[in-house]
N, C-alpha and C positions, 0 to 999 in steps of 0.2 A: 746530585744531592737533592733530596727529597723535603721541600717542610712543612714539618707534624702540628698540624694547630689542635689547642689543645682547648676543648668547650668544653667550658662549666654549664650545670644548668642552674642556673639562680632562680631562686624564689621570687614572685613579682616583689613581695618584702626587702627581698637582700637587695634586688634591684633599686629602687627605691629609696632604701638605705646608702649604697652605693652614689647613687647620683645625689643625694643630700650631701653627703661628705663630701664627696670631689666640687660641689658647690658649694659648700662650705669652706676648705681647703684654698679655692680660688680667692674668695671673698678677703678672707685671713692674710693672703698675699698681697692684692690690692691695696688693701687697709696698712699694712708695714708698707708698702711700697709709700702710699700720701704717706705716713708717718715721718718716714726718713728724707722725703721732698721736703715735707716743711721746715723740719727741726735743719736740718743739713743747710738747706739755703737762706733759713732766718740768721746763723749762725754765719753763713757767709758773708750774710747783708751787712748783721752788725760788723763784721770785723774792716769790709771794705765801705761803708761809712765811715766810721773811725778813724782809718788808712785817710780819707782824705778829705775827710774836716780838718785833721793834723796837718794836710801837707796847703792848707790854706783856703779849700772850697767851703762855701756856705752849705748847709744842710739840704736845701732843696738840690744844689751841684750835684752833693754825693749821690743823693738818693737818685734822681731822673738822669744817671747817666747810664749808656747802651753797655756797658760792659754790666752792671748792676742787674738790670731789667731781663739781660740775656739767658740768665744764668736759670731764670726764674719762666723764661717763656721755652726755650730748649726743652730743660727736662720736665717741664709743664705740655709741652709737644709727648713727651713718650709718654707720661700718667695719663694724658685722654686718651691715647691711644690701649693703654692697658686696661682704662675705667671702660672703654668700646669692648672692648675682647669679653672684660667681665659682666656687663649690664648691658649692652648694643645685641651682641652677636646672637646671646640668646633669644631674645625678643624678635628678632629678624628669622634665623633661623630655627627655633624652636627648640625648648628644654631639651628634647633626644634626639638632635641629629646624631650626636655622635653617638649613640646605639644603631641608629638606624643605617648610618653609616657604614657602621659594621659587620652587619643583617648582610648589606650590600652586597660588599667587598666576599663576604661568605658563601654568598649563592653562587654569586659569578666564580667565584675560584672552585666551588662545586660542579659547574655547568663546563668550566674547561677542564677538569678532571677526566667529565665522563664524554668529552670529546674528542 
């Protein structure tokens, strides 16, 4: 079974365009993504504060305990890791690798064709 790649030829414009959007698109994710980090885990914070100033700890108890801090450094581990993908990777490897990429993977699947 044979597969048929199918090449548009874009305009340096569509191009361009293309890559604004999908960098844009990225960004847009990122940004919900911290959104729902903050709101989600402030919302946790307060309820498990709460939870146990009621069940008799002083305020600083609640706050500086590792179940609290955890919750907050964990999914603070994946957001740098996604804020790296969104802002790191580009700067390192350059706004088009992933055209160029693609260039790549194109020639080379050309050159074993005619091989």
């Amino acid at each position: 079974m044979e597969l048929k790649v199918i090449v548009m030829d874009y305009s340096d414009k569509d191009r361009k365009y293309l890559q604004a959007k999908t960098r844009v698109e990225k960004l847009r994710a990122f940004y919900t993504h911290l959104t729902v980090y903050i709101v989600v885990n402030t919302a946790i914070s307060a309820f498990k504060i709460i939870r146990n100033i009621r069940n008799g700890e002083t305020f600083q108890e609640a706050v500086f305990d590792l179940e609290f801090s955890g919750i907050w450094l964990l999914w603070g581990t994946g957001l740098a890791i996604h804020a790296f993908a969104v802002f790191g990777l580009p700067r390192i490897l350059g706004d088009n690798w992933e055209e160029e990429k693609i260039k790549q993977f194109m020639e080379d699947e050309k050159k074993n064709k005619f091989n």
